[in-house]
N, C-alpha and C positions, 0 to 999 in steps of 0.2 A: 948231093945237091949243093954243091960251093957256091956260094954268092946268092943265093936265094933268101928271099925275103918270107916268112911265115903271115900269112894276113888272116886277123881273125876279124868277124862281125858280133860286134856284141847287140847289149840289148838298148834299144832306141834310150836316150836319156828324157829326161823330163820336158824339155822345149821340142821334143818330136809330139807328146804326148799333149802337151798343152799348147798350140803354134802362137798364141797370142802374145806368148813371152819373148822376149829379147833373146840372140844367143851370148850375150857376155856372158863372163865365169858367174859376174855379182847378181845375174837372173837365173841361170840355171844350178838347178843343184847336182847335176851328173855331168863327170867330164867325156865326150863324146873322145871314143877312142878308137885307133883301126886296127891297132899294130901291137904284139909285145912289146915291142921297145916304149908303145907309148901308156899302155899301162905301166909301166915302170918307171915312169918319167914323176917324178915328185912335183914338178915346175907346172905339170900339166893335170894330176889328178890330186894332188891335195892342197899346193900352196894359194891357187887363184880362191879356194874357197874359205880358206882362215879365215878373211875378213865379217865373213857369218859370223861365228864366234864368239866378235865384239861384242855388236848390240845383241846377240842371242838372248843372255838374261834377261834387258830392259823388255823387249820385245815379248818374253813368256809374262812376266811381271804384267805388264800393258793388259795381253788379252786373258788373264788369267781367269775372270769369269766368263770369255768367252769363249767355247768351245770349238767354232766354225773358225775361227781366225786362229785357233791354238792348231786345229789340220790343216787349213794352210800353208801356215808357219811351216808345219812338220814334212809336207811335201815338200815345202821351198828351197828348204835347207839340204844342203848334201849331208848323205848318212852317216858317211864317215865326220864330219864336225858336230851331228849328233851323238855320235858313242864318245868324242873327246870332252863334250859341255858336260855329258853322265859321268866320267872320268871324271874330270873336276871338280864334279859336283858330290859325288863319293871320297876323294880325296882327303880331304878337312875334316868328315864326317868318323874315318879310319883314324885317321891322326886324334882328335879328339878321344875316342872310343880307348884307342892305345894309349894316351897319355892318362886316363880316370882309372884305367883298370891294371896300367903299367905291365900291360901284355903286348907287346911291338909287332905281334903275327893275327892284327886283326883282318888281313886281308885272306890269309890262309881260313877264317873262319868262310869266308863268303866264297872260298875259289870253287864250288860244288853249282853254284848258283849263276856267277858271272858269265861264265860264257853262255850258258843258255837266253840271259836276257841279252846280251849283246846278239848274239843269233837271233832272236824274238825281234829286236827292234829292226834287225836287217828284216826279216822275212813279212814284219809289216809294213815297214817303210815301200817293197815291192808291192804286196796286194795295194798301198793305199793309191799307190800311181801308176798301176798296173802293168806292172812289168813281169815279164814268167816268172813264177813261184814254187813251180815243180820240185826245183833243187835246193830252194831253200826252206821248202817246207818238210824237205826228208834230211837235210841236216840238222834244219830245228827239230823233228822227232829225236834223231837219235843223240844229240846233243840233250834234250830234256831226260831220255832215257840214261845218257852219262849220269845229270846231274841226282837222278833220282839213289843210280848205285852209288854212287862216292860218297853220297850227305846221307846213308844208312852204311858206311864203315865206319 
């Protein structure tokens, strides 16, 4: 099949789900995609969303007592510059942890744990905006089941 195009449908993004929202990148937190090519595309599924990032902090900081505006928040944002702000936000806390205890493989202590919350925060980020969860809820089991044998080696 020479010159054939592969077309996939994925799952509605968040301004399908919410229609009141705008479709720019700086409303939506999912980048609506048709194509392999365009999942691939960095220009179209991770850089329009960076600018979340920014204010990310001020913005948790802001509604920090408030619960209803902290899921908001958490919908609004694309998933993936959620797991980057967790990243960062782990970052300093390793660095720290390595420089007191002068052991530089603090991150090998937690690699039993990490991918399971970063799968946990995918597989909630889908129930919270309701998007199919079928699949990410049988990689977060077996992901939780990795994490449980490796941090009992």
């Amino acid at each position: 099949m020479a010159g054939s195009v592969i077309e996939f449908t994925f799952v509605p993004s968040i301004v399908d789900i919410l229609p009141s929202q705008q479709s720019s990148p700086a409303n939506m937190s999912l980048p609506l995609v048709n194509t392999l090519t365009e999942c691939t595309d960095i220009y179209k599924t991770v850089l329009p969303y960076v600018p979340q990032l920014y204010n990310l902090p001020q913005q948790v900081f802001q509604n920090i007592n408030n619960l209803q505006a902290l899921k908001v928040l958490y919908v609004s944002t694309n998933p993936l510059i959620l797991g980057f702000a967790f990243s960062l936000f782990l970052a300093p806390i390793f660095l720290l942890v390595s420089e007191v205890n002068k052991n530089y493989s603090q991150v090998d202590r937690c690699w039993s744990l990490l991918p399971t919350i970063y799968n946990a925060h995918y597989a909630t980020y889908a129930h919270a905006t309701g998007l199919p969860t079928r699949r990410l809820d049988i990689l977060l089991l077996f992901s939780a089941l990795w994490s449980v044998s490796a941090g009992n080696r």
